[in-house]
N, C-alpha and C positions, 0 to 999 in steps of 0.2 A: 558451432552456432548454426542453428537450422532456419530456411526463409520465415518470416513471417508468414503467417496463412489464418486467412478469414474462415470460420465453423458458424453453422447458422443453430447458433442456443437458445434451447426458451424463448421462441420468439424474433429474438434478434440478432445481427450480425456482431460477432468478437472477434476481436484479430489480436492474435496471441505468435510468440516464438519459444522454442526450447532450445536447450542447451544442453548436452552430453547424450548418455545412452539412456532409451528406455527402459533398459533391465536393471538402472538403480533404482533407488528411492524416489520417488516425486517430491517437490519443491512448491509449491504453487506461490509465486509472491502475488501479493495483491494490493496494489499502492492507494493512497489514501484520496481525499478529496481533489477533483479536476488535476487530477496527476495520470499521465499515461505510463503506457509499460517503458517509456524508455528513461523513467526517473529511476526506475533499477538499472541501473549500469551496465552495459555491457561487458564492459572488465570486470564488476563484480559476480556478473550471473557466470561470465568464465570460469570464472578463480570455484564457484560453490560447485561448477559442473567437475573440475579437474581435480576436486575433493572426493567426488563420488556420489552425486547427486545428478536428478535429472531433472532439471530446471523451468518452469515455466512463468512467464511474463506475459502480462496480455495486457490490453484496453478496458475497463471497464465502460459501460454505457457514457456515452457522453464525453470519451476523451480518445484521440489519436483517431485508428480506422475505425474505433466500430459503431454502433450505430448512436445517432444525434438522437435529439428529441425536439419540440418548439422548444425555444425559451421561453422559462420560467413556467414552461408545464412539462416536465418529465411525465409526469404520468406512472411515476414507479414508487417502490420502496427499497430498502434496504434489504428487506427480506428476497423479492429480485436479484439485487445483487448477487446473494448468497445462490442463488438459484441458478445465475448466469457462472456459478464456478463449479457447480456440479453439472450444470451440460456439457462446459469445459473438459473438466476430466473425463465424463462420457465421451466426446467426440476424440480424446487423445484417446480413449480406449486404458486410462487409470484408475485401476480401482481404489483407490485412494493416497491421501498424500496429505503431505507436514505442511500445513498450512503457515503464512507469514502476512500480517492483516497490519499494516501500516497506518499510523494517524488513524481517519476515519474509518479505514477499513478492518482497524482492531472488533468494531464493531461485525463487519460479515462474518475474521473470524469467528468469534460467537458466536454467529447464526451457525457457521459449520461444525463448531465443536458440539454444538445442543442439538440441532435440529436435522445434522446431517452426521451425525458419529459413525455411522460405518463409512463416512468416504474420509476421514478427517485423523490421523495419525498422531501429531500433535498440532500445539495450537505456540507459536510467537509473536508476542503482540508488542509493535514496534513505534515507540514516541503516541502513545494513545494515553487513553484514560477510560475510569467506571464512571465517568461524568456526576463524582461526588464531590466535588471541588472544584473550586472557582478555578475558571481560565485566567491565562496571564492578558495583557492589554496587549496588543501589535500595532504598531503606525504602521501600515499600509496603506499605500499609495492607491487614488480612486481610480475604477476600473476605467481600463484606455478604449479606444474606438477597436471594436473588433476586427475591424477591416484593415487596418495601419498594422501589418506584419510587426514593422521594426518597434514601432510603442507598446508591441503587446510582450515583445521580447524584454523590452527594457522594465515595462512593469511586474515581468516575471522574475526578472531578476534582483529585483526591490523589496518585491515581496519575499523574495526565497533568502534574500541578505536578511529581514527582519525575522524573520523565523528562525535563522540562524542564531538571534540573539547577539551575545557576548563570544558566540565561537570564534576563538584562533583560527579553525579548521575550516573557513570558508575560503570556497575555490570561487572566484567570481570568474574568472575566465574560464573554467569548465563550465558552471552554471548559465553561462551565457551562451554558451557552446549547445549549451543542449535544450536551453530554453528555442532556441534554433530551429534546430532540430524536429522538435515538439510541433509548434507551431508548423512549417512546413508539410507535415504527414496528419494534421486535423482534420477532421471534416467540417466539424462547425464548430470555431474558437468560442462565439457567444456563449452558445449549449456548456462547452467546457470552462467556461468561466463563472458558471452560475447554477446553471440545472442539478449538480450533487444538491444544494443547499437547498432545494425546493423541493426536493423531494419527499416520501413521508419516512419517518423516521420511528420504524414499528422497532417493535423487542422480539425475540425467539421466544416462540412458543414452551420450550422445556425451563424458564428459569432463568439466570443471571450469570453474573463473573464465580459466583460462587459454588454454582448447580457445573459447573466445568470439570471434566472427570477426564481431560487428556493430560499428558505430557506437557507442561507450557513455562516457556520461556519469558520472564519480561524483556527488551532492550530497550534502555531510557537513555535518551541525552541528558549529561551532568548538569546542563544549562538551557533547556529547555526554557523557552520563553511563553510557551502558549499553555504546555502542559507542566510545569514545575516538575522536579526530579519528587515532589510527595505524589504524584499524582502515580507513577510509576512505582511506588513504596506502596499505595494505596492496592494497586492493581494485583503487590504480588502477596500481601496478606487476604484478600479476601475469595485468592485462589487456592485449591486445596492442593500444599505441595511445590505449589509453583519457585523458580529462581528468578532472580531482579540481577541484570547483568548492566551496570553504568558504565553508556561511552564516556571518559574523558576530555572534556574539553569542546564536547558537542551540544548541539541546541535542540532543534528540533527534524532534524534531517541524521544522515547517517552520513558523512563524510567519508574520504578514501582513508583520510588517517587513522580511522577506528575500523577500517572492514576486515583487520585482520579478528578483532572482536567480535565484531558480528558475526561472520564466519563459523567461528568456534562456538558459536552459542546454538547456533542453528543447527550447525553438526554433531552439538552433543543432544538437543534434544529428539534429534531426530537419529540417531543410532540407532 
């Protein structure tokens, strides 16, 4: 595991970490809404580095070190996003890599499969959806004072239990551990509480889930509460080619109990 280190991309400040050697494959995960790099696990980005992958975890705008924005005016797009991972692997000096686009960010991947295909190897799209199907309901607790550390922890952890759904496989004492964590290393909790949602929510100029011409992987929780397991079913027919790999017993997160599964999905599509 390598420090943490801030690269000035498109614009703005990212702060990103890797994991093994440079001279494997690139990894790029990219975690979904007001999620920072450290909801990818450190033992998990271990475990993919010591398979033979060379791992990268960052901040997206808006969450952990890198750059805030006002609330409730980002001032970005989606398309952005996608932009802020191709400076990314510019500043690592990667000329491309297996992309992993979690929840919301199954959407940048697409931006990187369509609109960025020479940096873009394959594409796995993890607890997302083509947004052709109704979402599930989530009782989530109302947003807490941004300022009150401990209320913003406790509401993270509320919200990440509802998300979890029906899952056996929720760790409430890691989740709290690293809700922690999160919170600690922020710059502006507000920003990361709310600026993904406001932001504008463009489509890739080349096309859709079905104009997708890499390698891709689905990984869906069996119990997914927000995106039902059809939403994951939907995602891997209207892919050309694509596989639908279902955690057992998972919601909408990827728990430690199923990383041996993810794992293998990521490392077959990316061979």
């Amino acid at each position: 595991m390598n420090p943490e280190t801030s690269y000035d991309v498109n614009g703005v400040t990212i702060c990103a970490q890797t994991f093994g050697s440079l001279a494997d494959p690139a990894v790029l995960l990219i975690h979904g809404a007001c999620a920072s790099q450290v909801w990818w696990e450190t033992d998990l980005c271990e475990r993919l580095a010591a398979a033979g992958r060379f791992v990268v975890r960052y901040d997206q705008r808006d969450t952990g070190r890198s750059t805030a924005f006002p609330v409730g005016r980002p001032g970005y797009a989606m398309s952005d996003l996608a932009a802020d991972a191709v400076g990314l692997l510019d500043a690592l000096d990667i000329e491309s890599a297996h992309v992993v686009g979690r929840s919301m960010s199954g959407g940048v991947a697409l931006f990187l499969g369509l609109d960025h295909p020479e940096r873009t190897r394959s594409v796995t799209l993890v607890t997302t959806t083509n947004g052709e199907l109704p979402m599930g309901f989530l009782d989530v607790p109302p947003d807490p004072d941004p300022t009150d550390a401990a209320a913003v922890v406790e509401y993270l952890v509320a919200a990440l239990r509802a998300y979890a759904g029906a899952s056996p496989l929720f760790d409430e004492a890691a989740v709290r551990k690293l809700a922690a964590v999160d919170i600690a290393r922020t710059r502006d909790v507000a920003a990361t509480l709310g600026n993904h949602y406001a932001m504008d929510f463009d489509g890739p100029r080349n096309g859709g889930f079905a104009d997708l011409r890499k390698p891709t992987v689905v990984v869906h929780g069996e119990l997914d509460p927000i995106f039902p397991l059809a939403h994951g079913e939907a995602l891997r027919d209207a892919i050309p080619g694509a596989e639908l790999v279902v955690l057992p017993g998972a919601g909408h997160d990827v728990p430690a109990g199923v990383w041996d599964l993810f794992i293998d999905a990521v490392m077959r599509v990316s061979s």
